[in-house]
C-alpha positions in Angstrom: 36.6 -12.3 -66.6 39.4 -10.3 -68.1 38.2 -7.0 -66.5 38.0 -9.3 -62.9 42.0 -10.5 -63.6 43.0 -6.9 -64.4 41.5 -5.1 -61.3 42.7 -7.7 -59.4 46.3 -6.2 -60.2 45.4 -2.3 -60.6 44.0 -2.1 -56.9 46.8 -4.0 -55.5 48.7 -2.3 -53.0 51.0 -3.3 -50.1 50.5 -1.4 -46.2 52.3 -2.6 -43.4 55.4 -4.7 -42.6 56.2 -7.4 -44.7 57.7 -10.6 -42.7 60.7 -12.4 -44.7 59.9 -15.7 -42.9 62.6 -18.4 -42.2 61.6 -22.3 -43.3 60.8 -24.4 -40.7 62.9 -27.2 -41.3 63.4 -30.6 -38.9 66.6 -31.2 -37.8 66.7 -34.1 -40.9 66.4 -31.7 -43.3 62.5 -32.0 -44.1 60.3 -29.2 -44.3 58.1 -28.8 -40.5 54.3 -27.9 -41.8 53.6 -28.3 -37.8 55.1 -24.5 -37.3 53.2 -23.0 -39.8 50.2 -22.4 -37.9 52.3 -21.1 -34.9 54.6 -19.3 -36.8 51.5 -16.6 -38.6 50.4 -16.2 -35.3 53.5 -15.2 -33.9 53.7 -12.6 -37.3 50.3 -11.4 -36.7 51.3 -10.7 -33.1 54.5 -8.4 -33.9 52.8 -6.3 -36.2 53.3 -7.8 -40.0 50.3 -7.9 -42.5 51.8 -9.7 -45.3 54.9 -12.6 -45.7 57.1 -12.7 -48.1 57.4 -16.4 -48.2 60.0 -18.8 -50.1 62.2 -16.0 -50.6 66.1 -15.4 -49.5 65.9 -16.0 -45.8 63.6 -18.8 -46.3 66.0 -20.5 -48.5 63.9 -21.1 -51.2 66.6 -21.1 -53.6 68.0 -24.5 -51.5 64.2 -26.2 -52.2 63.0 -28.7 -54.8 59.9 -27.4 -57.0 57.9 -29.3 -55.1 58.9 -28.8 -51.5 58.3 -24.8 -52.8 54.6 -25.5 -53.9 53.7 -27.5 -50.7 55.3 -24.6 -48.3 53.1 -22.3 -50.2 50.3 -24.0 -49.9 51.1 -24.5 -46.1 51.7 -20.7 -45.7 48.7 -20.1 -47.5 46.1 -22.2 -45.4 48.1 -21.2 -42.3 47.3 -17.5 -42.9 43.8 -17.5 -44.3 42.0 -14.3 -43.1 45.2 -13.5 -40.7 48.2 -12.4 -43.5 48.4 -11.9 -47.2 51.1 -13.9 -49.4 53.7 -12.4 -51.5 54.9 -16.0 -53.0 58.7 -15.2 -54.5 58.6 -17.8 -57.6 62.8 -17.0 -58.8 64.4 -19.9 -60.2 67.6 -20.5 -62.0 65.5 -21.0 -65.0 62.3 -19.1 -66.3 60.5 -22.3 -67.0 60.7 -23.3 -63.9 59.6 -20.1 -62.8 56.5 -20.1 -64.7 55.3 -23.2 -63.0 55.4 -22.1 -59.8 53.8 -18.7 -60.7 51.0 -20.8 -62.5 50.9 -22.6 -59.1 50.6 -19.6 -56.8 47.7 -18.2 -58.8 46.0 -21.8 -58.6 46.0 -21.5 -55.0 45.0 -17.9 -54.2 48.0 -16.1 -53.2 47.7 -12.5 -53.0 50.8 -11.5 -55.1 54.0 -13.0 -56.7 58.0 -11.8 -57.3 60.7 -12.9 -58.7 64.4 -12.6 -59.5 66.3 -12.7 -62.4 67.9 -16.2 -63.2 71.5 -15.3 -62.7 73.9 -18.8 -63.3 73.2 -17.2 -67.0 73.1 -13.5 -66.8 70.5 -11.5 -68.9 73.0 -9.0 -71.0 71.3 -5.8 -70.3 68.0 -4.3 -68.9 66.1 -5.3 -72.2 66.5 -8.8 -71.8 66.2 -9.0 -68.2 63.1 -7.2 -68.6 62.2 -9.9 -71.0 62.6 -12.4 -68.8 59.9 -11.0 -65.9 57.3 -10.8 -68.8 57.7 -15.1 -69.3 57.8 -15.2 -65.8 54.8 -12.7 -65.2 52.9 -13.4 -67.8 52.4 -17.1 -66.6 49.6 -15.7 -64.1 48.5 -12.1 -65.7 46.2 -11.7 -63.3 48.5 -11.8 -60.4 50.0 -8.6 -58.9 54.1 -9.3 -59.9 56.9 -7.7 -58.4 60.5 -7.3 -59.4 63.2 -8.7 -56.6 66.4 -6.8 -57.1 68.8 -8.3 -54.8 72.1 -7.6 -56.6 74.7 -8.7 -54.3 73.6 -12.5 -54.3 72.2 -12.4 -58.4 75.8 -10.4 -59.6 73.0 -8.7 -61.6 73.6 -4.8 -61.1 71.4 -2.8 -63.5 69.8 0.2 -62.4 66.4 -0.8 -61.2 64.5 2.2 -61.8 65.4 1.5 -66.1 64.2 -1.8 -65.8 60.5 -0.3 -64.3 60.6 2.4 -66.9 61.3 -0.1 -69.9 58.8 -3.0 -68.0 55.9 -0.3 -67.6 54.3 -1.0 -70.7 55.5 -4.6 -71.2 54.6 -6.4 -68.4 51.1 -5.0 -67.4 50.5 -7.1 -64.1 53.8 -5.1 -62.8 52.9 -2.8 -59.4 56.5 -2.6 -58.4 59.8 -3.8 -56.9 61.5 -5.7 -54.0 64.2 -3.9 -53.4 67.0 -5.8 -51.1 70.0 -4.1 -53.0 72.0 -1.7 -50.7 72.0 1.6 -53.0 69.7 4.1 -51.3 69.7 6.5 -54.8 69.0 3.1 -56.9 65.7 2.7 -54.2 64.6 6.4 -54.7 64.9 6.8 -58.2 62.7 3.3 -58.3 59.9 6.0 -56.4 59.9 8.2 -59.8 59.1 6.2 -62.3 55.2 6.1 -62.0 54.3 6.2 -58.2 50.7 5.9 -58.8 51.3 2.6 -60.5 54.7 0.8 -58.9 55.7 0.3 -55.3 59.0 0.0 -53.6 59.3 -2.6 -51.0 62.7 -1.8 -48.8 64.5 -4.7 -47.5 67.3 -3.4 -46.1 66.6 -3.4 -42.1 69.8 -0.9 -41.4 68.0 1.9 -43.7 64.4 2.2 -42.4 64.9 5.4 -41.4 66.7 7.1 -44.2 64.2 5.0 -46.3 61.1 6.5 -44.9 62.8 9.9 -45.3 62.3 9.8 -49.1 58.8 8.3 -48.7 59.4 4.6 -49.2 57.6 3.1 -46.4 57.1 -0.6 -46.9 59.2 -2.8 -45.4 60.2 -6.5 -46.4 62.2 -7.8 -42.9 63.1 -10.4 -40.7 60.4 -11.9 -38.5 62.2 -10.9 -35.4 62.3 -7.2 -36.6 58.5 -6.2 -36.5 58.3 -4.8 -33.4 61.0 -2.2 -33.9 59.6 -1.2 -36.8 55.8 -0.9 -35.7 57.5 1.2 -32.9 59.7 3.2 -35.5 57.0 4.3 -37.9 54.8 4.8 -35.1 57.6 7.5 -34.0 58.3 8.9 -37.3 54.6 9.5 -38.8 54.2 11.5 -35.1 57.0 13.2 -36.1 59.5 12.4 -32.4 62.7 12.5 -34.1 64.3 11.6 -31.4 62.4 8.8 -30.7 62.8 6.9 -34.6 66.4 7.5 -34.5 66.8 5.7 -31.2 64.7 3.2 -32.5 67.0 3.2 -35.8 69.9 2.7 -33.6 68.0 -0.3 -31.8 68.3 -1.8 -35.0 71.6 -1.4 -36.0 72.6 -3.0 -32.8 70.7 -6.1 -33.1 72.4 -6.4 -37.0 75.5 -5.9 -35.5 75.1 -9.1 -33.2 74.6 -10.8 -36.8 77.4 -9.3 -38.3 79.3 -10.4 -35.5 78.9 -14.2 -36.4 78.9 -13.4 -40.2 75.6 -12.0 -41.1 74.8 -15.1 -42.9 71.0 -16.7 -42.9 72.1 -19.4 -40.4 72.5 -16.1 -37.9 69.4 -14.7 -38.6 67.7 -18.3 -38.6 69.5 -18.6 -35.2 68.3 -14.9 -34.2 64.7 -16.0 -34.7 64.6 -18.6 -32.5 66.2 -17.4 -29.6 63.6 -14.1 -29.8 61.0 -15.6 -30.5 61.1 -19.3 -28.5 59.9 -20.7 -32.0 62.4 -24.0 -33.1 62.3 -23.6 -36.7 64.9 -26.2 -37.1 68.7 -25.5 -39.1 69.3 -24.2 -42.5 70.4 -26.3 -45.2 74.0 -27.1 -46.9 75.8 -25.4 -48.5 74.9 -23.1 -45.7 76.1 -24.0 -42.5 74.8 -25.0 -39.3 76.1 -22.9 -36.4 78.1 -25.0 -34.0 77.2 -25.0 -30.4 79.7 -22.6 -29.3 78.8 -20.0 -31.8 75.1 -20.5 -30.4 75.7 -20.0 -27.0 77.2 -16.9 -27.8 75.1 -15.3 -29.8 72.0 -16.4 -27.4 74.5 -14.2 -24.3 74.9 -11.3 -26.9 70.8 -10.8 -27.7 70.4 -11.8 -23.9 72.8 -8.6 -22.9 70.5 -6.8 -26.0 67.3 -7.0 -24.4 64.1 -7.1 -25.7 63.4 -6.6 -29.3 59.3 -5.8 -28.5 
């Protein structure tokens, strides 16, 4: 049984695009389990293998323990045979933490992640290292990544110390979500042991300088799957030309977020205009767009075009 649990981890490895799906939410607040059948088919579709699912963008943070395990389980059903599960388990708290991780291996997801709990900051690498070991060690036999998302934690080690002093602490370790904005910070994650640990980019204005130093896995938006397929497709046939234009595709569809704020009520917004899926609002303390803001940001992906 051991030997099953620990291959189950060695052979794991990520190919593709990785969707960063939004909640569904009705417009009371509750969680919509009747999108979650529509919504993986609409991932399949645009070219993503795996979801990242109760991360940032979905809010997961904003959820109750259990309205987290019952989503999982929803995505989880919903994408049997179709997509694989990346389950992000952060808390504020490691306990916490561990019970959702205990949960996700109960039900068969294909790998977990988590942040650091932040309100209390770990002191240095050491201890935040410590704290993924509770955290992974509640399912050992569950491929675990490391989210690094420094701007929302405040937590800004360099990520490539905390692989080199997890390697040989936390075995189930294969790698790191990296959402932080420091390209160097991503690449020097790619020298600590890249037979063993991953780097998972979610940054959608750096695809292409990311692919340049041979970190190809993307963690994105739902509505960004498309340009990217189309992207890689360019770059790995080697039409620069092509991928940067692409590249500049996507910097003009961030910039219509950035326009309104760049928040996850934009994105959430973004979503459903492109993809004619109502995934309902976000909730407080993030805000709801008003109807104005709507309407214009429906006329400025309209004057975009298509994001296929």
């Amino acid at each position: 049984m051991a030997g099953t649990r620990q291959k189950r981890f060695e052979d794991f490895k990520v190919t593709g695009c990785v969707a960063a799906p939004f909640t569904p939410f009705r417009d009371n607040g509750e969680i919509n389990f009747d999108k979650f059948d529509e919504y993986v088919e609409y991932l399949r579709n645009h070219h993503f293998q795996y979801a990242f699912v109760n991360g940032t963008l979905a809010e997961g943070m904003s959820m109750t323990l259990e309205e987290r395990k019952s989503t999982a389980e929803a995505w989880v059903k919903a994408s049997k045979g179709k997509l694989k599960i990346i389950l992000h388990v952060g808390t504020s708290n490691i306990r916490d933490s561990q019970e959702l991780t205990r949960h996700a291996s109960s039900i068969g997801v294909d790998a977990v992640a988590s942040l650091c709990p932040s309100f209390f900051k770990p002191a240095n690498e050491e201890i935040l290292v410590e704290c993924m070991s509770e955290i992974a060690g509640a399912a050992p036999e569950l491929p675990f990544f490391y989210y690094c998302i420094n701007f929302v934690t405040g937590i800004y080690f360099d990520p490539s110390k905390v692989l080199q002093q997890a390697r040989d602490k936390i075995p189930n370790l294969v790698g790191i979500k990296h959402s932080s904005r420091e390209l160097p910070n991503a690449y020097n994650c790619t020298l600590v042991d890249p037979e063993r640990f991953q780097v998972l980019m979610g940054t959608d204005s750096q695809f292409l300088p990311y692919f340049t130093l041979g970190i190809e896995i993307p963690v994105t938006a739902p509505y960004m799957g498309t340009l990217f397929y189309k992207l890689k497709t360019a770059y790995d046939s080697g039409d620069r030309q092509a991928a940067q234009t692409i590249q500049k595709r996507v910097f003009e569809l961030n910039n219509i977020r950035g326009k309104y704020g760049a928040g996850i009520e934009i994105a959430k917004a973004m979503f459903g205009i492109i993809s004619g899926i109502e995934i309902g609002p976000v909730r407080l303390p993030i805000m709801k767009l008003t109807a104005e803001k709507y309407n214009m940001l429906k006329k400025d992906i309209a004057a975009f075009g298509s994001a296929e």
